[in-house]
N, C-alpha and C positions, 0 to 999 in steps of 0.2 A: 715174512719169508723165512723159510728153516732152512739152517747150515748144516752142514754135516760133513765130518773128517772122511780119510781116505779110509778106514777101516772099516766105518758103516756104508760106505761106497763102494767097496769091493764086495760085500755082501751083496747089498745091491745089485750090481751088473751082474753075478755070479746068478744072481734069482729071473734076468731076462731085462731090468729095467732101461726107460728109454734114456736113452742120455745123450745128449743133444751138446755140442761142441759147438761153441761162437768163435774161435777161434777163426783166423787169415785162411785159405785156403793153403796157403803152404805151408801154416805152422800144424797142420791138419792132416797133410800129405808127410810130416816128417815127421808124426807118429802118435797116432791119438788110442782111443779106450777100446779094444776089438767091439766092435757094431755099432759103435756111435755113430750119429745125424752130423754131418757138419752145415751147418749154417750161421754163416759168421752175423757177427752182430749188429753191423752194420743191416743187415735183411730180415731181422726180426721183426721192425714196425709192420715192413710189407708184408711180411709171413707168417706173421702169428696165430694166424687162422690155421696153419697146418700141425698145429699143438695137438696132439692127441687129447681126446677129452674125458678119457675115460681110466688115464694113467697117468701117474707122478712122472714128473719131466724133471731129470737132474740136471743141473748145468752144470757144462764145467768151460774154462778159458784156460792160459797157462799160469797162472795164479791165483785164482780167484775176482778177482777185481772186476772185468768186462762179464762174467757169470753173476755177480752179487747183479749187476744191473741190468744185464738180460732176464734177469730173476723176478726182481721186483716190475718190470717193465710186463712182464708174461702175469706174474701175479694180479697186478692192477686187474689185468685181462680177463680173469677166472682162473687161469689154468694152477692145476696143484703144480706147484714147483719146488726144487729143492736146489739151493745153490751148492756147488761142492769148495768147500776150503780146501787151498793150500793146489787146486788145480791138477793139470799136468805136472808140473814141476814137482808134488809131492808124490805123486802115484809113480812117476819115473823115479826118484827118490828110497820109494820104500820095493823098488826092484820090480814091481809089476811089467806082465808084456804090452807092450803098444804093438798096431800093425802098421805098417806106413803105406802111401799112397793112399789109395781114394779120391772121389769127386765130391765136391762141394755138394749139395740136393738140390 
C-alpha cells in the first residue's frame, strides 16, 4: 500500500481524484476534502465492490490511522489505493478548504 503526504494529495484532488473518506458521518459533515465519498469504515467490507476500478482511490480518516486500514483492507481487494498521511488534521493544518455537511453514500 502507498502513503503519500498532503502536498502530493492536494495535487491530487486539484487533478479530479476520488478520494474516499472512512471517517464517522459527523466527522464528515464537520468538514472533509471538496468532493470526497464518505463512507465510513465501518462499511467498507460491505461496500467495497463500489470501488471504482478503473481509478486510484485515496483514503483519507482524521489522521491517518482508520485510512492506512481501509487501505490495506481495499488493497487485499485489487483496488489501486493510496493511503493519505497525516489525514484531515494535516490538510486543515496546512490551511486547505473543507466543505462541511454532506451525507454519508
Amino acid at each position: 500500500m502507498t502513503q503519500i503526504a498532503i502536498p502530493e494529495f492536494v495535487e491530487a484532488v486539484a487533478a479530479g481524484a476520488y478520494v474516499l473518506d472512512v471517517r464517522e458521518a459527523a466527522e464528515f459533515a464537520a468538514g472533509h476534502v471538496p468532493g470526497a465519498v464518505s463512507m465510513p469504515m465501518a462499511l467498507i467490507p460491505v461496500r467495497d465492490n463500489e470501488m471504482p476500478s478503473a481509478r486510484m482511490v485515496y483514503v483519507v480518516c482524521e489522521t491517518g490511522g482508520r485510512s492506512a486500514q481501509a487501505a490495506m483492507f481495499l488493497a487485499r481487494k485489487g483496488v489501486d489505493v493510496v493511503n493519505v498521511s497525516g489525514g484531515m488534521a494535516a490538510w486543515r493544518l496546512a490551511g486547505l478548504p473543507t466543505v462541511k455537511g454532506g451525507q454519508q453514500r
